[in-house]
C-alpha positions in Angstrom: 11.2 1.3 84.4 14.8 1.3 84.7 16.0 -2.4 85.0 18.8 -1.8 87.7 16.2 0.3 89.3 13.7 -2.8 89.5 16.4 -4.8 91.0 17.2 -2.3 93.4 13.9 -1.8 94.4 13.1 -6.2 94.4 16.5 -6.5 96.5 15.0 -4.2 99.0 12.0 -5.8 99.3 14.3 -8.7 99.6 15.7 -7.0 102.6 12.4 -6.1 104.1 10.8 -9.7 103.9 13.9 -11.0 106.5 13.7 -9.1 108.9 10.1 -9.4 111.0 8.4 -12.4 112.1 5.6 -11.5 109.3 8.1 -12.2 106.8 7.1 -13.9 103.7 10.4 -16.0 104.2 8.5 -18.0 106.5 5.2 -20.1 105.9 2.2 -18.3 107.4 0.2 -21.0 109.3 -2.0 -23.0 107.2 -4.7 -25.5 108.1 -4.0 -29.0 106.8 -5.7 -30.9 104.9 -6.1 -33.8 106.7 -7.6 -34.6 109.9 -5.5 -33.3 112.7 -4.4 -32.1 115.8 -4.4 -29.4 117.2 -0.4 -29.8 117.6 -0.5 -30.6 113.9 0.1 -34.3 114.2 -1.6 -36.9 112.0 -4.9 -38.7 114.0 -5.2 -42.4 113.6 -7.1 -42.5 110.1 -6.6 -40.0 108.7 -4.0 -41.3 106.1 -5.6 -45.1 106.8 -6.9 -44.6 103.4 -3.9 -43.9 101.6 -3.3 -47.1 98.7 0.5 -49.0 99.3 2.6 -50.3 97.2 5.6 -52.6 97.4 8.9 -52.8 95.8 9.4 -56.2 94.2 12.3 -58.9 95.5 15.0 -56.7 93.0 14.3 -53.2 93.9 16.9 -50.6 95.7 15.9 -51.6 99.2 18.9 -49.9 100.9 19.4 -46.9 98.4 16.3 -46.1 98.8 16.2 -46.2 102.4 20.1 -44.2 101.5 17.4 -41.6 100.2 17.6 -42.8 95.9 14.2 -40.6 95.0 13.3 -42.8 92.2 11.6 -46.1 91.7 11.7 -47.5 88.1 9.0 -49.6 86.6 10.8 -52.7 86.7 10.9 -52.5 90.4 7.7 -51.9 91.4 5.0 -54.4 91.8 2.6 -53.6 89.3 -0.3 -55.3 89.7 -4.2 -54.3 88.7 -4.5 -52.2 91.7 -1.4 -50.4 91.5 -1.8 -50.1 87.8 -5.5 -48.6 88.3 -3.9 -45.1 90.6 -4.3 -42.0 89.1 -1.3 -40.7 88.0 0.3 -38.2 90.6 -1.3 -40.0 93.8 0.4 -40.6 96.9 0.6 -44.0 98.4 3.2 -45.4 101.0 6.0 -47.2 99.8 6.9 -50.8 101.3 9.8 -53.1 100.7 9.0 -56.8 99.6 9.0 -57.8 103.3 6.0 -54.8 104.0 8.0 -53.0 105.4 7.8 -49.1 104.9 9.6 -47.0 103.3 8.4 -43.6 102.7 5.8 -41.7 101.0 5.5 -41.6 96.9 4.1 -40.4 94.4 2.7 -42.9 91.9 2.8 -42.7 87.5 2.0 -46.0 86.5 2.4 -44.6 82.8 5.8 -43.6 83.3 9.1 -45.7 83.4 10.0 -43.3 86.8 6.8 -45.2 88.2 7.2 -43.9 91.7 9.0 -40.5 93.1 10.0 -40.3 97.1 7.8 -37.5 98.3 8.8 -37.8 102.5 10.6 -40.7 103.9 7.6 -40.7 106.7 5.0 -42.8 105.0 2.4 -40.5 107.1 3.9 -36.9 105.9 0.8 -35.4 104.6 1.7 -33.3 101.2 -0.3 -30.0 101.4 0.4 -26.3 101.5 2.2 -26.1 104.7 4.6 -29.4 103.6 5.7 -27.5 100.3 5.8 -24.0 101.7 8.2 -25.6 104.1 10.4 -27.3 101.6 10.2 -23.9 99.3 11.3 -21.6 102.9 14.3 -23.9 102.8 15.5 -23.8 98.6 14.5 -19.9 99.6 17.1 -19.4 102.4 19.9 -20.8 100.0 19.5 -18.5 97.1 18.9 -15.5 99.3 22.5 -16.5 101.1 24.1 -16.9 97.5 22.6 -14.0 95.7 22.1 -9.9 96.1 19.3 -9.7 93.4 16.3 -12.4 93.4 17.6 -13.9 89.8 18.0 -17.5 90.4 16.9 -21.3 90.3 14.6 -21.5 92.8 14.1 -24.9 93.2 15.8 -27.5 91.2 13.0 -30.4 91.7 14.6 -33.8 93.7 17.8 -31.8 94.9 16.0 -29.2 96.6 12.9 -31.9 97.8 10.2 -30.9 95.2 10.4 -34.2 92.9 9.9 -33.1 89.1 9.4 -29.1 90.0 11.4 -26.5 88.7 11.0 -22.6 89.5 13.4 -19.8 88.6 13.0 -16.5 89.9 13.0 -13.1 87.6 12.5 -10.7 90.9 8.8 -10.2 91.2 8.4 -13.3 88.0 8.2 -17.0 88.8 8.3 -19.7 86.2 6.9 -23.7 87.2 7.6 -26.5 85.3 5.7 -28.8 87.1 7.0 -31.8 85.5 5.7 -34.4 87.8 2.2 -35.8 87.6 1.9 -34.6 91.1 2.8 -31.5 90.9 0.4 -31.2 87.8 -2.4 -33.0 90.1 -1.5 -30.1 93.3 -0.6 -27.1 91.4 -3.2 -24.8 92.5 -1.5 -25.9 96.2 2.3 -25.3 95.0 1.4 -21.6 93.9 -0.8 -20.7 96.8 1.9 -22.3 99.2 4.8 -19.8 96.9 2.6 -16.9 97.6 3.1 -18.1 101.3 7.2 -17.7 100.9 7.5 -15.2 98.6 6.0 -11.6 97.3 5.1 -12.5 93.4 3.3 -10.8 90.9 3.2 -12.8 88.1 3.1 -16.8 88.0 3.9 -18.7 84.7 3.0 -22.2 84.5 5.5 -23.7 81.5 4.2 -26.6 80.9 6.7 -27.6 77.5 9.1 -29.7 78.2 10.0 -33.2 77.2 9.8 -34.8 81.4 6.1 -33.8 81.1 6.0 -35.6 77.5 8.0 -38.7 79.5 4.8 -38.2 82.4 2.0 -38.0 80.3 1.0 -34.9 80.9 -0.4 -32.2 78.6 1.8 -29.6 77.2 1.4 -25.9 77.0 2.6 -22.0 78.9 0.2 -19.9 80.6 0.1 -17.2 82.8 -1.8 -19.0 86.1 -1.3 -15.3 88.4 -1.3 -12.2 87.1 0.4 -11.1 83.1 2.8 -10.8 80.8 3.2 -9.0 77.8 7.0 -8.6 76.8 10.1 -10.2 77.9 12.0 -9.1 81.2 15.2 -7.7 82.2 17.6 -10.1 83.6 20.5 -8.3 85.7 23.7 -10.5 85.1 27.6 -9.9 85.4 26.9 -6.4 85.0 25.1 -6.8 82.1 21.1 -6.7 81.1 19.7 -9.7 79.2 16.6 -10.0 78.0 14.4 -13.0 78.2 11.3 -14.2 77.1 9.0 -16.2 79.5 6.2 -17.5 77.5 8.0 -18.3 74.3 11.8 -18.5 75.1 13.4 -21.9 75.5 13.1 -23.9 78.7 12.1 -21.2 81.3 13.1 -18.2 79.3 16.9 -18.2 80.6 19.9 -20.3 81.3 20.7 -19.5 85.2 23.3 -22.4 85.4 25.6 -21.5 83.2 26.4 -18.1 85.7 29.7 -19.4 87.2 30.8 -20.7 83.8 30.1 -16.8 81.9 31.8 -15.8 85.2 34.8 -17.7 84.5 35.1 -16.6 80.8 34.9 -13.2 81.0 38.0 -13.5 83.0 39.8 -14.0 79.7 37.8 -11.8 77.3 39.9 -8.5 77.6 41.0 -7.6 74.9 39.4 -10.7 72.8 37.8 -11.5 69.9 35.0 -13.8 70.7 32.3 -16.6 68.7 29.7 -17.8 71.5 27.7 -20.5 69.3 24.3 -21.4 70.4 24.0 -17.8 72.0 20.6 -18.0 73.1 19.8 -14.5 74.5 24.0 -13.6 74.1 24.7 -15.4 77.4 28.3 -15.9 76.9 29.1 -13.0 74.4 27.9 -10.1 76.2 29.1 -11.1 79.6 32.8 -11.3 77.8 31.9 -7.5 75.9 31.4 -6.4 79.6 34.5 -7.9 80.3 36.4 -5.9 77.7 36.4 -8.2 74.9 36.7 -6.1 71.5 34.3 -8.0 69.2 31.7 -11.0 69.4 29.5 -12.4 67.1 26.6 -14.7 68.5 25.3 -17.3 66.4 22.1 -19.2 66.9 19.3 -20.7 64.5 16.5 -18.7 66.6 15.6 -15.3 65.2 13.9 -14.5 68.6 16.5 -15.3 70.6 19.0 -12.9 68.6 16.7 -10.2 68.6 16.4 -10.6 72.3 20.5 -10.6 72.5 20.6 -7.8 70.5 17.6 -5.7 72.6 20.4 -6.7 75.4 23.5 -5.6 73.9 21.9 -2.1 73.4 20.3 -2.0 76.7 24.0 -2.6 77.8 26.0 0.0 76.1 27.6 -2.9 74.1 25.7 -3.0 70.4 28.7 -1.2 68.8 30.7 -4.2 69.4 28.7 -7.3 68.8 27.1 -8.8 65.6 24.3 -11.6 65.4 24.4 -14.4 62.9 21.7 -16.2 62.3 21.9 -20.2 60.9 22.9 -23.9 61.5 25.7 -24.0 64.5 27.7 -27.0 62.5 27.1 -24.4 59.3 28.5 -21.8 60.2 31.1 -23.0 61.8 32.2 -24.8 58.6 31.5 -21.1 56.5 33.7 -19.0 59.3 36.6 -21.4 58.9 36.6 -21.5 54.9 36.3 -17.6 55.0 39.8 -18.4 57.5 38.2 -16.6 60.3 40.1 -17.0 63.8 38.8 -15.7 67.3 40.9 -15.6 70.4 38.0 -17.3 72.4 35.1 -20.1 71.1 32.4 -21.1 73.3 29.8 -23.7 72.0 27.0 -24.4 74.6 24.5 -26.4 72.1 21.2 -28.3 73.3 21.4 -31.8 74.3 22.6 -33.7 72.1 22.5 -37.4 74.1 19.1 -36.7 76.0 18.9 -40.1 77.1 21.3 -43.1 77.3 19.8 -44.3 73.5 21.1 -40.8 72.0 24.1 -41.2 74.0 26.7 -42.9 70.9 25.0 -39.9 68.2 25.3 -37.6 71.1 28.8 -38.2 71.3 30.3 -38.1 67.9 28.1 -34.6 67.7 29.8 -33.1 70.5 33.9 -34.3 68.8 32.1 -32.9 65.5 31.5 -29.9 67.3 34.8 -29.7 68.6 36.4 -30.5 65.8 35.0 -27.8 63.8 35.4 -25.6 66.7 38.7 -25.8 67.4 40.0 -24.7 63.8 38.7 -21.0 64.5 40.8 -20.9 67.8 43.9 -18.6 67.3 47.0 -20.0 68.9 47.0 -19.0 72.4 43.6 -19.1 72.4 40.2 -20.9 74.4 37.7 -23.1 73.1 34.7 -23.8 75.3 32.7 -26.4 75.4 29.7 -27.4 77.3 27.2 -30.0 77.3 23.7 -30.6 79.2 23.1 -33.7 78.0 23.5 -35.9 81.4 23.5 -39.1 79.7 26.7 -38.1 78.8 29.5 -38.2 82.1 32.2 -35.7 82.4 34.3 -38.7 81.0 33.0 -39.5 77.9 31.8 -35.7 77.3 35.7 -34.7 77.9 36.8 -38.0 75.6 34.7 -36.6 73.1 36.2 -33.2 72.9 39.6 -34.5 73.5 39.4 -36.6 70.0 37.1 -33.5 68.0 40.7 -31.2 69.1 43.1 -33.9 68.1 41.2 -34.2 64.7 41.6 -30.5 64.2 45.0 -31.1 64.5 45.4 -28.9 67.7 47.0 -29.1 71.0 45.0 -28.4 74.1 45.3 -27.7 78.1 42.2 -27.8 79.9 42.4 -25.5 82.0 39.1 -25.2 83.6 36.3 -27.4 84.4 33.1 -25.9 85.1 29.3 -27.1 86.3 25.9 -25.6 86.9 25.7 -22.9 89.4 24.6 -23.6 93.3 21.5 -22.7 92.4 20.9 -25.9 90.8 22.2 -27.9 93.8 23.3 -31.9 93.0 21.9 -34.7 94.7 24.5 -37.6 95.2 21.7 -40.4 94.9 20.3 -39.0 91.9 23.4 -38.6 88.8 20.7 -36.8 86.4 21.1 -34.1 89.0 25.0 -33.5 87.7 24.3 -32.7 84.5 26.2 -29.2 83.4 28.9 -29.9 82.1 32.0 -26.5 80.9 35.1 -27.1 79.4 37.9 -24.2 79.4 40.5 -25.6 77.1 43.9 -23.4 75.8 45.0 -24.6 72.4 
C-alpha cells in the first residue's frame, strides 16, 4: 500500500474515532477489579489488604507530597517485610509519622525502590485507571498531530511510571520498563485496545531501565504480526523503521522539532548527519532542498533502512551512506579536507548515568572538536545529546571547548529539545533529557 495512502486512510479513522460517544477515544466501561460499588467507589476492605510502607526520617516528605514520582532506596524503610514484595506490587506509601502519601509501586531490587502510581493511597490500578490515564496522553497528541505518528506516552510525564508507547498509525510499541507494568501488561494492552483501534502490539522488552528493574529482556509481537519495517510519514518525507530489531522503539520521534528546525537551513546545502540512524536528519534537509548528504552510522541495517527511505522519497540521487566508526570517519573526511555547509552529530548516550558523566563529557568536546573542522565558514554544526546526566550546561560547556579546540568561532543560534510528545515533568529532571545545539561558525 501506498504509505501516504495509509496515513490518509489512519488520519481518517482518526477523525471517525472523535466524533460519537462510541469513540475509542474514550474508555468503554470496565468492571474493576476490586470490590466495589456500584458508583465505582472503593468498599471498606477491599484495598485493607494492600502491604504499606514508610519513608524513613530523610526521605522527600514534601516533594513527594509536591508530586516527586520516585522513591530511592536509601529512603525507604527496608525492612524483611518490605524487602520480601514481589517486585511490581502496589502498597500505600506513608511518611515516617504514618501518615499517607499515595499509592506505589514497590522494586525492592532496584535503586528507584518505589514509583508514585496515584497520590490516593486507595486508587485501585486496573484497566479502567490506565485506560483513563492513556485517554488523557491520547487527547494531547491528537491536538498536536494530523497523522497518528507520535510518543504516546512518555512513562512519569504522562502518569504511566516506567511505560513508554509510540504510535506507527495502526502499530504500537511498549517498553514496559517498570516491574509493574511487566507484572500488569496483559491489563495495559487490553486497557489500549480500550482507547485506541490497533492492529499490531509490540512488546520491546530491550532496554537498559528493564536491565536497572530486573526484568527479562527480549521483543515480541504480544497482538497481531509483523514481518518488515514500516513507513514513517515525516517532514514530507517517508522513513523507514524497523520495530522488532531497530534501536530503542524502531524510531527517534523526539528529535521532530529539532529536523524541523534544520531543514530551515538546508537549501542549497551540503550536509554530513553522523549517527544517521534511519537518515533522520539528512533526508528531512534533502526534502528541504539541500544538494548533497551523506549519512554515516556503524549499523548496516539502519543505512539500508535510510537508503529504502531516500528512494521511497524521490531523494536517492542525492544522498550517499557511509558506513563506520562516527569519531573515524570524521577524522578520514577531514584528512581527505572535506567541508559541508551543515554537520549534525546526534550520537547515543554517551554519560548514561551520573558515573559516565566526566567520559561522557570529554566524548561529546571530542565530538565537537572533530566536528567542527568539516564546517565551511558560514556554516552549522549540530549537536545533540540524550544523555540526561548531562545538563544543558555542562553539555553546552562541552561543545563550547570541542569548537574552541578546532580553532573556530561559533554563535549558537538555536537551542532545541525533545518534541511535545515527550512532555517534561518539573519534579522529575530525567524527564528533560534532549538536548540540540544549532551553532554558526
Amino acid at each position: 500500500m501506498n504509505p501516504q495512502s495509509e496515513v490518509a486512510r489512519l488520519a481518517d479513522d482518526e477523525d471517525k474515532a472523535a466524533g460519537g460517544p462510541s469513540e475509542k477515544g474514550t474508555p468503554a466501561p470496565v468492571r474493576d477489579t476490586c470490590r466495589s460499588g456500584e458508583n465505582g467507589m472503593v468498599l471498606p476492605g477491599a484495598v485493607d489488604k494492600r502491604p504499606s510502607v514508610r519513608l524513613r526520617p530523610n526521605g522527600r516528605v514534601q516533594a513527594i507530597r509536591e508530586g516527586a514520582p520516585w522513591i530511592y532506596a536509601d529512603e525507604l524503610v527496608l525492612d524483611r517485610r518490605t524487602r520480601a514484595l514481589a517486585p511490581g506490587v502496589f502498597a500505600r506509601l506513608e511518611d515516617p509519622e504514618r501518615q499517607p502519601l499515595g499509592l506505589v509501586t514497590v522494586n525492592p531490587g532496584s535503586k528507584i525502590v518505589a514509583r508514585v502510581m496515584d497520590p490516593d493511597p486507595s486508587a485501585e490500578i486496573d484497566r479502567r485507571w490506565i485506560a483513563n490515564r492513556l485517554s488523557r496522553a491520547l487527547s494531547l497528541r491528537r491536538r498536536l498531530y494530523e497523522t497518528p505518528f507520535y510518543r504516546l506516552v512518555h512513562a512519569e510525564a504522562d502518569g504511566l511510571p516506567g511505560v513508554v508507547i509510540d504510535r506507527y498509525g495502526s502499530v504500537v510499541v511498549i517498553q514496559p520498563n517498570a516491574a509493574w507494568s511487566e507484572r500488569l501488561f496483559s491489563t495495559l494492552v487490553a486497557a489500549l485496545q480500550d482507547v485506541l483501534a490497533v492492529d499490531t502490539v509490540i512488546k520491546n522488552g530491550a532496554s537498559r531501565a528493564r536491565r536497572l528493574e530486573g526484568l527479562p529482556e527480549g521483543i515480541e509481537s504480544a497482538v497481531g504480526k509483523l514481518d518488515r519495517p514500516v513507513a514513517v510519514p515525516l517532514h514530507g518525507v517517508t522513513y523507514f523503521a524497523d520495530l522488532l530489531a531497530g534501536q530503542k522503539t524502531g524510531f527517534y520521534f523526539d528529535q521532530r522539532e529539532n529536523q524541523a528546525f534544520v531543514a530551515r537551513l538546508a537549501a542549497g546545502a551540503r550536509v554530513l548527519d553522523v549517527f544517521t540512524h534511519v537518515g533522520g536528519f539528512a533526508l528531512a534537509a534533502l526534502k528541504a532542498g539541500a544538494v548533497f548528504a551523506l549519512g554515516v552510522d556503524a549499523s548496516a541495517a539502519a543505512l539500508r533502512l535510510a537508503e529504502e527511505g531516500a528512494r521511497a522519497s524521490g531523494l536517492a540521487a542525492r544522498f550517499q551512506i557511509r558506513r563506520g566508526d562516527a569519531f573515524a570517519v570524521l577524522a578520514e573526511l577531514a584528512a581527505a579536507q572535506e567541508r559541508f555547509d551543515i554537520v549534525i552529530c546526534d550520537p547515543p548516550a554517551f554519560a548514561p548515568s551520573k558515573a559516565a558523566l566526566v567520559s561522557g563529557l570529554r566524548a561529546y568536546e571530542r565530538l565537537a572538536r572533530l566536528a567542527a573542522s568539516l564546517v565551511c565558514p558560514g556554516g552549522y554544526l549540530v549537536l545533540c545529546s540524550c544523555s540526561h546526566a548531562a545538563d544543558l550546561f555542562s553539555f553546552r560547556a562541552a561543545c563550547t571547548r570541542g569548537i574552541l579546540r578546532a580553532k573556530r568561532n561559533a554563535q549558537l543560534v538555536h537551542t532545541g529539545f525533545a518534541g511535545p510528545d515527550h512532555p517534561e515533568l518539573s519534579q522529575l529532571p530525567e524527564t528533560s533529557y534532549l538536548k540540540a545545539l544549532v551553532f554558526r561558525l
